[in-house]
C-alpha positions in Angstrom: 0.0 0.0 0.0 1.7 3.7 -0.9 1.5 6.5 1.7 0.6 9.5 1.1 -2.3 8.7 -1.8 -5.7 10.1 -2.1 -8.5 10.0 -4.0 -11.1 13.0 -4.7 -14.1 13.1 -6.5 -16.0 16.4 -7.0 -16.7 19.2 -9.1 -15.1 21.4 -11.2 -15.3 25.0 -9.7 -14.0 27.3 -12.7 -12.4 26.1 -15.9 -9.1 24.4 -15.7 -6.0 26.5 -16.8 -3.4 25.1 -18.5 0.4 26.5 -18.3 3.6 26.1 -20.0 7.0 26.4 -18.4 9.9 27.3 -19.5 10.7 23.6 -20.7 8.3 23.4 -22.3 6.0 21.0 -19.9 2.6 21.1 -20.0 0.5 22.0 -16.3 -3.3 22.6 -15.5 -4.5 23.6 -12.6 -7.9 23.2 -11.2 -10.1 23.3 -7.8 -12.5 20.7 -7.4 -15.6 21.3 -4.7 -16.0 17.7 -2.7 -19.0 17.2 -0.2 -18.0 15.5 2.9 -20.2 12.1 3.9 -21.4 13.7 7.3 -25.0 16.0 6.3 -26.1 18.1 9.0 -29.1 17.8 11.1 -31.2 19.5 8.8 -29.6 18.7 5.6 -27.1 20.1 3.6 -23.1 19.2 3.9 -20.2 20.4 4.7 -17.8 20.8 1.4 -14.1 21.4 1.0 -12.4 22.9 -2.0 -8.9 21.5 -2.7 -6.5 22.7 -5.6 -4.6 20.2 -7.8 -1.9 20.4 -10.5 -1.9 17.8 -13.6 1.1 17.3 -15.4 2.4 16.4 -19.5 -0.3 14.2 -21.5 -2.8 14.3 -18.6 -2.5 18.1 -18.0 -3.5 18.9 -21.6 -6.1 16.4 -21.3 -8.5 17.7 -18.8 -7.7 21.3 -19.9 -9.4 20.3 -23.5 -12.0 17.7 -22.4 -13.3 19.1 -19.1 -15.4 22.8 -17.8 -16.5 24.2 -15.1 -19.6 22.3 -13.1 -18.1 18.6 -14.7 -17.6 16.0 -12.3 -14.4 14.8 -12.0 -12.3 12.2 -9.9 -8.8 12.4 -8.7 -7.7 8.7 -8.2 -4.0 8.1 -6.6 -3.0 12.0 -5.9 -0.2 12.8 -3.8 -1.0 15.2 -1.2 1.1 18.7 0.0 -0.5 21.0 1.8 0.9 24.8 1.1 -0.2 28.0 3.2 -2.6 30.4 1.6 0.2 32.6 0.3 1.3 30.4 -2.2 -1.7 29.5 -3.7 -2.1 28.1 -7.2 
């Protein structure tokens, strides 16, 4: 079993962005909206927004095939957490 991997599924909030450094590598970002399982009394739920970075082949993939609102999962991410200054 690998540490440190994590799966997400939720939804796109905005579009992804894709990048280029300069190497020439390919990067999207994008923040996906997950609903944690606990619902309140009264309905509703609590829901976290975590930002993620695709590289290469992948990267240009979901920048051309996915939008804003489109459901997406996340399976076998690594996770770093970064303080709000250096947001993506």
């Amino acid at each position: 079993m690998k540490k440190n991997s994590c799966n997400f599924i939720g939804w796109l909030v905005d579009n992804p962005r894709e990048f280029e450094d300069k190497n020439g590598m390919t990067r999207t970002t994008f923040t996906l909206s997950v609903e944690r399982n606990n619902a309140w009394k009264y309905g509703g739920r609590d829901t976290d927004y975590f930002d993620f970075i695709a590289w290469g082949e992948l990267a240009k993939h979901i920048a051309k095939k996915y939008e804003k609102g489109d459901l997406l999962a996340v399976i076998d991410a690594r996770a770093k957490v970064r303080s709000e200054e250096r947001r993506v």
